[in-house]
C-alpha positions in Angstrom: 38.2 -4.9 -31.6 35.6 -7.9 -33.1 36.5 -11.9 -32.3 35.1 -14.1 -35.6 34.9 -17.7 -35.6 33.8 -19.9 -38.5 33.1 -23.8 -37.5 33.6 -27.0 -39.3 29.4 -27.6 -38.9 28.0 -23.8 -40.3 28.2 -22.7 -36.9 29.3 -18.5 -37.4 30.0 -16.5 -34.6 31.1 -12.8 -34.2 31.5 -10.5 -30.9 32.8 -6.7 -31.1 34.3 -5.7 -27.7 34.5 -1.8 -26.9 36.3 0.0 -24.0 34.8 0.9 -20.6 33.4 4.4 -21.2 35.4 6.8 -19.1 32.9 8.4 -16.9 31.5 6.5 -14.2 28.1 6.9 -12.6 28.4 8.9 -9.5 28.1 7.5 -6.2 24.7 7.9 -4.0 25.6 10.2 -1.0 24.1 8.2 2.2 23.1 11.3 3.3 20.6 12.1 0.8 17.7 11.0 1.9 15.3 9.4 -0.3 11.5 10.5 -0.9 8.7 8.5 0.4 9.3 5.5 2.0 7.0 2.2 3.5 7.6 0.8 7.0 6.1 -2.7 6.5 4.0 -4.0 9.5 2.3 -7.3 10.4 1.2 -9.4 12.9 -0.6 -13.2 13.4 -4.1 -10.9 14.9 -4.9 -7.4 14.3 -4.0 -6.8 18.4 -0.8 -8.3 17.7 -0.6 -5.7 14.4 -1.2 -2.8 17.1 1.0 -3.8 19.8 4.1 -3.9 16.5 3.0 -0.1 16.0 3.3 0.9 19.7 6.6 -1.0 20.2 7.8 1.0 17.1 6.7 4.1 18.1 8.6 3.5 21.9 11.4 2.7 19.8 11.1 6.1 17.7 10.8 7.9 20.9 13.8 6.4 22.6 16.1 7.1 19.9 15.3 10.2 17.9 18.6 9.8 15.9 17.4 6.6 13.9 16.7 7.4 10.3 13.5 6.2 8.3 15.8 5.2 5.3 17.5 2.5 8.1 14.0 1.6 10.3 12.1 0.8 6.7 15.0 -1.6 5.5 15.1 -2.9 9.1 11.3 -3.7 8.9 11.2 -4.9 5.1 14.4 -7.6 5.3 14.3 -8.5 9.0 10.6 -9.4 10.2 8.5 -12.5 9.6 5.4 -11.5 7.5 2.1 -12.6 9.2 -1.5 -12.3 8.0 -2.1 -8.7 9.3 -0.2 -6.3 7.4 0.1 -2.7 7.4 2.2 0.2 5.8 3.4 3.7 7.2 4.1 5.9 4.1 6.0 8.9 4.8 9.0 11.0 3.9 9.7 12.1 7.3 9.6 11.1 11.2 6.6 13.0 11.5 4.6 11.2 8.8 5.7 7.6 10.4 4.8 8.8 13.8 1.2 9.9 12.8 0.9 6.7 11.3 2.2 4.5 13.7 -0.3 6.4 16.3 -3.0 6.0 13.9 -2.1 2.4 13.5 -2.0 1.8 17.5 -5.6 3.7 18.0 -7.2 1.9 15.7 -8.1 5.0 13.3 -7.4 5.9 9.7 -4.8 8.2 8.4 -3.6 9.8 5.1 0.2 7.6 5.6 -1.3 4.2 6.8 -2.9 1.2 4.3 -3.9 -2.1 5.8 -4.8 -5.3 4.6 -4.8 -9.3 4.8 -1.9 -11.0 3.3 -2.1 -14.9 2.6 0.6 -17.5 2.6 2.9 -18.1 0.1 1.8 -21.2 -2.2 4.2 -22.9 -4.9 3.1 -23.0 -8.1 4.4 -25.1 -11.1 3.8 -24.1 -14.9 4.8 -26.9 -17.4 4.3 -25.1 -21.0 3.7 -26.8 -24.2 
């Protein structure tokens, strides 16, 4: 079906409207679980950084049942962001463990990537 409107001023307008297409996307399963994810770390000093890792990893231990896909959501939308920051990539528990460990010794590791963030500023753009 198409609308048409012609105005008094020139103004022309013309919209066609189709039907929903039949098929609809399936569904994600929640228990697929997806490939590689980041647990996002930080803390105000790199000690502070460290302690985040090895309060994490006596959470992991305490309950095994707690799946990365939930812990790396947890850690992205529900912690502050401080200056020291640091990611755990993995797929797996494993990989975030050996991270995490890494991360709490103080040593490097194929899953962990650290760094210095900065505040947040405000910028304002006034073009031409």
């Amino acid at each position: 079906a198409a609308v048409s409107s012609f105005g008094i001023s020139g103004t022309n307008a013309h919209i066609i409207l189709e039907q929903v297409p039949e098929n609809k996307p399936e569904a994600a399963n929640a228990d697929d679980e997806p490939g590689e994810l980041p647990w996002v770390l930080s803390g105000r000093t790199p000690d502070a950084l460290t302690a985040q890792a090895e309060r994490l990893l006596a959470h992991l231990e305490a309950d095994p049942d707690l799946r990365p896909a939930d812990v790396g959501y947890s850690l992205a939308t529900t912690r502050a962001r401080h200056d020291q920051r640091a990611a755990v990539i993995g797929t797996d528990r494993e990989d975030f463990v050996r991270g995490l460990t890494a991360l709490a010794r103080g040593e490097a590791a194929a899953q962990l990537v650290q760094g210095t963030g900065t505040a947040d500023r405000t910028a304002f753009v006034f073009p031409g």
